[in-house]
C-alpha positions as a printed NumPy array, in Angstrom:
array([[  0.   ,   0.   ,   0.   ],
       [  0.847,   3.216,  -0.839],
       [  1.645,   5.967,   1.666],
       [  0.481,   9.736,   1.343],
       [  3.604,  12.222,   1.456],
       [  2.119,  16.357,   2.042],
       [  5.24 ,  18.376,   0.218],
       [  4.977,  21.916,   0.816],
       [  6.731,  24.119,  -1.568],
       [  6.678,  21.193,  -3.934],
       [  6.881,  23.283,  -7.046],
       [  9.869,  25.149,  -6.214],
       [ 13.869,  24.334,  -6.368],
       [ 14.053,  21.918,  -3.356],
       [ 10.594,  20.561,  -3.709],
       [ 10.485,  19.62 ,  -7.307],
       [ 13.07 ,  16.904,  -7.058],
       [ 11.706,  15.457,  -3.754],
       [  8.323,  15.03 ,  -5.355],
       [  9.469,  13.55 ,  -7.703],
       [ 11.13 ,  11.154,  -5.747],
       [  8.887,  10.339,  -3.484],
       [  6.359,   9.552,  -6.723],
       [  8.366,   6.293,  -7.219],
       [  6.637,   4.549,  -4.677],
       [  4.134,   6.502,  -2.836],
       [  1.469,   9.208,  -3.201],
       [  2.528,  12.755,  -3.137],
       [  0.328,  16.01 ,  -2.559],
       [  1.727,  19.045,  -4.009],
       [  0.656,  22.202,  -2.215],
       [  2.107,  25.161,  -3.698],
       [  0.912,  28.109,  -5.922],
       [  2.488,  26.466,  -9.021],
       [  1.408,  23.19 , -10.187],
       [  3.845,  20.595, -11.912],
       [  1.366,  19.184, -13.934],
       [  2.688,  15.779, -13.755],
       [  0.89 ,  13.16 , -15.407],
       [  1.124,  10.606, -12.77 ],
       [ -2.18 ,   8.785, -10.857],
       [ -0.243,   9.749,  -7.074],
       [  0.327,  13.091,  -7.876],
       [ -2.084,  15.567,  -6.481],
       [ -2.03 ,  19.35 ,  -6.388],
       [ -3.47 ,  21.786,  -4.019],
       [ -3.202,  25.896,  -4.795],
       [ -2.034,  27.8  ,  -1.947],
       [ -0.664,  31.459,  -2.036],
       [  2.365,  30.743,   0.757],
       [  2.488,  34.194,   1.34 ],
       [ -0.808,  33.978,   2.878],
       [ -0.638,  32.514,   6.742],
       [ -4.583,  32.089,   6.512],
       [ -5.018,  30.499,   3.294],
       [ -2.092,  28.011,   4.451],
       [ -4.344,  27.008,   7.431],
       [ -7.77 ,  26.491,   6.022],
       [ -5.962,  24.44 ,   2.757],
       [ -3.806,  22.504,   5.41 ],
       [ -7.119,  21.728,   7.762],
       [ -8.908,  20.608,   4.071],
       [ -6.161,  18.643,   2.845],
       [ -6.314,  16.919,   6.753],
       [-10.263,  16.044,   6.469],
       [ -9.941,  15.157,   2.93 ],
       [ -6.745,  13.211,   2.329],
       [ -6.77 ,  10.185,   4.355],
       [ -3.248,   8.54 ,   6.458],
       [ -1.06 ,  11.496,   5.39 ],
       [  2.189,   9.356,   6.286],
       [  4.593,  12.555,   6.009],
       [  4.934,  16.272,   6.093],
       [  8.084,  18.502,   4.052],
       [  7.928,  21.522,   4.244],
       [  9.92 ,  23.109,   1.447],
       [  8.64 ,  26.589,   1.308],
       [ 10.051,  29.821,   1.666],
       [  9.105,  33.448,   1.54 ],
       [  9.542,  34.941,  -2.298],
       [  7.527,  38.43 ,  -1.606],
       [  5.421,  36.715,  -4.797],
       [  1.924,  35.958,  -5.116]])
């Protein structure tokens, strides 16, 4: 069985490469303002401006009721000024 990796930040320089590592065995939820747009059945994306410390909690909370044994959280974000 497959287990559910959260990857925060996943889009960026440091996230990119652990997603897709992670995606060789196990489920991966991408939650960043950029998608990858993989074309892979266990990849999942979830829009977030990082920037934003209130959207970061309600996505987080919806990811939580809706994504089922989340096995592992990386958190790969930082800061850009960007939205």
């Amino acid at each position: 069985m497959k287990k559910t990796v959260l990857i925060i930040g996943g889009s960026g320089l440091i996230g990119k490469p652990l997603v897709n590592e992670y995606l060789k065995n196990n489920k991966v939820i991408n939650l960043d303002i950029k998608n990858l747009k993989l074309n892979n059945k266990n990849y999942y994306y979830e829009k977030v401006d990082l920037n934003n410390l209130g959207s970061i909690k309600n996505k987080i909370d919806n990811i939580f009721k809706n994504y089922k044994n989340i096995f592992s959280t990386i958190n790969c974000s930082y800061p850009t000024g960007k939205s």
